[in-house]
C-alpha positions as CSV (number, residue, x, y, z in Angstrom):
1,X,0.0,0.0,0.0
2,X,1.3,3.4,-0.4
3,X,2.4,5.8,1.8
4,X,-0.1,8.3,3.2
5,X,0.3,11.6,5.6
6,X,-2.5,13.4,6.8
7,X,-1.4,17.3,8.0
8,X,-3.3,18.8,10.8
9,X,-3.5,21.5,12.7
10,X,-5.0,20.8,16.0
11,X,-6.2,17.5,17.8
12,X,-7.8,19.7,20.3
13,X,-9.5,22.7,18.5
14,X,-9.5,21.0,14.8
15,X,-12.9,19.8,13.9
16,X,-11.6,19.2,10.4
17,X,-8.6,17.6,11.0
18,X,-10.8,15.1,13.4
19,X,-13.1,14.7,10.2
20,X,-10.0,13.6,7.8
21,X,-8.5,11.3,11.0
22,X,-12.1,9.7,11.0
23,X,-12.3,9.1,6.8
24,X,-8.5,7.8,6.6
25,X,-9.7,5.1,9.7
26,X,-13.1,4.6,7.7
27,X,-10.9,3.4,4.3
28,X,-8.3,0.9,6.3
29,X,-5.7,3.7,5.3
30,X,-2.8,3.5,7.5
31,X,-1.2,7.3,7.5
32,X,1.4,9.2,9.3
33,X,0.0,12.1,11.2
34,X,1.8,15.5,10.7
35,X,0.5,18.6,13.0
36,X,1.9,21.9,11.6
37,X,4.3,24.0,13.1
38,X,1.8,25.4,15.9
39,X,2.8,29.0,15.7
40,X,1.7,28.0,12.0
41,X,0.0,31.0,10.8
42,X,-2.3,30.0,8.1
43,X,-3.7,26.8,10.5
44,X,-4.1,29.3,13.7
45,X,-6.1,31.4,11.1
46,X,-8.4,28.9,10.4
47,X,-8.8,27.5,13.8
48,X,-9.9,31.1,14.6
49,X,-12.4,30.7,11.2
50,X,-10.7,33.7,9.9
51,X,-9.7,32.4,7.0
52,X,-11.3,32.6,3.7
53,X,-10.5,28.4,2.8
54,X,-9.7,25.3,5.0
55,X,-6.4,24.1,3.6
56,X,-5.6,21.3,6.4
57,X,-6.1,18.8,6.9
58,X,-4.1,17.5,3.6
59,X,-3.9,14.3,2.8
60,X,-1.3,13.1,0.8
61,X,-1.8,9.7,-1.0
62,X,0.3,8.0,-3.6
63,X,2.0,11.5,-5.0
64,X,-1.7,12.5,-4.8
65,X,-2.7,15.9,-2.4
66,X,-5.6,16.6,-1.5
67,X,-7.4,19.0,0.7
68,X,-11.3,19.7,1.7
69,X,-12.6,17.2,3.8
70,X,-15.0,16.3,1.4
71,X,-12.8,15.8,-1.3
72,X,-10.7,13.5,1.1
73,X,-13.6,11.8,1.5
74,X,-14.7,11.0,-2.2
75,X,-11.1,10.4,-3.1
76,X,-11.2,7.6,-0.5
77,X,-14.2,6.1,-1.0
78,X,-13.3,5.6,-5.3
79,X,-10.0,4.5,-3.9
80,X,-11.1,2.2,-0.9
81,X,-14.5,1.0,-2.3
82,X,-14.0,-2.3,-0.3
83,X,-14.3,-0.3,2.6
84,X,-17.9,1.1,1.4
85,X,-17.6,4.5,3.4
86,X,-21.2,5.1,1.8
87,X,-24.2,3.0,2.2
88,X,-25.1,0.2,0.0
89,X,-28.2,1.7,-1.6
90,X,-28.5,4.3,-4.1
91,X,-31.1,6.4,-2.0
92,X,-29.0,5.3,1.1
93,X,-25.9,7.1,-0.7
94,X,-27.8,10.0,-2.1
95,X,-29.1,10.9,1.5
96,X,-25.4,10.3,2.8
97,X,-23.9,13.1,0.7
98,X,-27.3,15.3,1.2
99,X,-26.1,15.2,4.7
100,X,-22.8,15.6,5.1
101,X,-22.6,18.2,2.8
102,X,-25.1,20.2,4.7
103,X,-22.4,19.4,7.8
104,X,-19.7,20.5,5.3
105,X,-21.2,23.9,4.2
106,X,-23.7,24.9,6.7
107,X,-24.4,25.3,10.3
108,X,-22.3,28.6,10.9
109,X,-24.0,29.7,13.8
110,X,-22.9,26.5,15.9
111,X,-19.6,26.3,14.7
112,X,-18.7,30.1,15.9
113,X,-20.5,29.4,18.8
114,X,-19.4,26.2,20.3
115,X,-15.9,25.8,18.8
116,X,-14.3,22.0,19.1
117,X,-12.2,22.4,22.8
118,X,-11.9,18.5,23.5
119,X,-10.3,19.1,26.8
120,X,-13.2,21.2,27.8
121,X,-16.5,21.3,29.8
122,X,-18.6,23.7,30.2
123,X,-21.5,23.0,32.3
124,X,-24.5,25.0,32.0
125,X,-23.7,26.8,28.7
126,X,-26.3,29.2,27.7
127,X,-27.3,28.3,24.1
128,X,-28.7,31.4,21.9
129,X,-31.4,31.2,19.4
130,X,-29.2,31.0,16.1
131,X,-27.6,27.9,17.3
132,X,-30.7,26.5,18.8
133,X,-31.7,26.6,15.1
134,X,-28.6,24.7,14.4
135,X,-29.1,22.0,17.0
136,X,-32.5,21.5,16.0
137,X,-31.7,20.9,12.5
138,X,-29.2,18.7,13.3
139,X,-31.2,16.6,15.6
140,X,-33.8,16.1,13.1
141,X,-31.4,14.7,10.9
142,X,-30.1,12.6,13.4
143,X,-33.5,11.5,14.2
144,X,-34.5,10.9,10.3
145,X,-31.5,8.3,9.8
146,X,-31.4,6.3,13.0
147,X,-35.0,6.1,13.0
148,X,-34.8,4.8,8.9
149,X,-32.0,2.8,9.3
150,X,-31.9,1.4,13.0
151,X,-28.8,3.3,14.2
152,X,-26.4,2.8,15.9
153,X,-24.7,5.0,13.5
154,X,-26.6,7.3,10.9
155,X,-27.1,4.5,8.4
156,X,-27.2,1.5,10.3
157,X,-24.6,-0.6,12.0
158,X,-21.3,0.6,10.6
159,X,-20.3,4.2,10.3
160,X,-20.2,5.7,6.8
161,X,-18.6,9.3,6.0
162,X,-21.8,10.6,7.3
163,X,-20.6,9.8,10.9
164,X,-17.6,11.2,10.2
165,X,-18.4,14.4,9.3
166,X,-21.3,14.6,12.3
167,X,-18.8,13.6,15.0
168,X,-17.8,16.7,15.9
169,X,-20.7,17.9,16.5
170,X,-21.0,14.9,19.3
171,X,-17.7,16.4,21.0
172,X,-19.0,20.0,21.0
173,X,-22.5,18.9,22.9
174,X,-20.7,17.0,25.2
175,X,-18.2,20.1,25.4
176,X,-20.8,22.4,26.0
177,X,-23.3,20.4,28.2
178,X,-26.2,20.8,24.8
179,X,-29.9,19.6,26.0
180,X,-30.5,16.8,23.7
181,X,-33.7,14.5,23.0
182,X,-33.1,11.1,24.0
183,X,-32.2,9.5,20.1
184,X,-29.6,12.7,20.0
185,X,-28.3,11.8,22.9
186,X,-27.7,8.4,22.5
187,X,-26.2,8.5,19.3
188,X,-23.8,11.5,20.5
189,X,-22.9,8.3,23.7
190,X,-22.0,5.8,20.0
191,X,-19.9,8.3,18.6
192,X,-18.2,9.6,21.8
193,X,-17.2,5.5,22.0
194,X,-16.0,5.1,18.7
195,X,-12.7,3.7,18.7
196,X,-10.7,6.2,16.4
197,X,-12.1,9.2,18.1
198,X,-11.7,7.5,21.5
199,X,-7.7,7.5,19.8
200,X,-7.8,11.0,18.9
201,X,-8.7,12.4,21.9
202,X,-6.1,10.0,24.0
203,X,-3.9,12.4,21.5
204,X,-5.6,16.0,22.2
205,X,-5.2,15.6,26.0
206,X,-1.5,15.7,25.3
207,X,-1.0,18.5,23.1
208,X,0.2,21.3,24.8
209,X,-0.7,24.5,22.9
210,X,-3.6,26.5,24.2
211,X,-5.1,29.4,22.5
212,X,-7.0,31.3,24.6
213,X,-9.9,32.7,22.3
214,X,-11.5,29.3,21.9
215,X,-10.7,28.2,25.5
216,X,-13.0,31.2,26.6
């Protein structure tokens, strides 16, 4: 198999770079992990959403780089299709992508908000109405899948792309003490014990860099 690296920024603060750890674990691709230099400018910029693009993580495949968690994610699922990172069905797939590209492109308001602090809790966080708006939305999708397709992940008993893109979300309620109905809440408990992000956050606790904004 060829040689892969994934670049991150940040275990702790990186929802993105938790997204492409999660895809490369979905596919059976064995990668070296590279964080940035952390005084990194570009990757503190985007950690701080102040940039105009998302550049990391990068995965590098085969002479092959590519950035955009969605892009990582197609790239790997037409590479890897023995891992089927997508449902099985056609209307299973199309519903898949629906989803996580509304995760991919949407839900500003929660991600400003409640920004990915895996060492973190915040008990009692007062949630405004913008993000409320998010949550919701989100929740219904939850809801939609597990209820369609008997959970414990989105689309049944294996986690697709789907997963991977919502499970930071799952580490930002948890973060942040979010009210959840009880099928939210549950599936937020089956992500939070998924073995790869159990890994990755083994790995946050560790890093050392703090950046004060998002700890606040």
């Amino acid at each position: 198999m060829a040689s892969a690296t994934l670049f991150i920024s940040s275990r702790n603060y990186s929802s993105w770079s938790l997204r492409g750890w999660l895809l490369t674990r979905l596919a059976g691709l064995a990668v070296t992990v590279q964080r940035v230099a952390p005084d990194h400018q570009g990757a503190r910029l985007e950690l701080l959403m102040r940039a105009s693009s998302i550049l990391l993580p990068t995965l590098v495949h085969d002479g092959i780089s590519l950035w955009d968690t969605l892009a990582i994610a197609e790239y790997l699922n037409e590479t890897f299709p023995e891992a089927q990172m997508y449902p099985r069905g056609r209307a299973e797939r199309a519903r898949a992508r629906s989803i996580s590209g509304e995760m991919h492109s949407g839900f500003e308001a929660l991600r400003s908000s409640l920004p990915m602090n895996l060492r973190r809790r915040v008990p009692g966080f007062a949630v405004w109405s913008g993000v409320q708006a998010d949550i919701d939305r989100i929740g219904a999708i939850w809801r939609d899948c597990l209820g369609m397709f008997g959970g414990p992940y989105l689309f049944g008993a294996a986690p697709t792309i789907a997963d991977a893109m919502y499970a930071p979300v799952a580490t930002r309620y948890v973060t942040y003490d979010v009210k959840l109905d009880p099928v939210s809440s549950l599936y937020v408990d089956t992500i939070m014990a998924w073995s790869p992000l159990r890994a990755w956050m083994d790995e946050a606790l560790s890093e050392p860099e703090e950046i004060e904004e998002l700890d606040i």
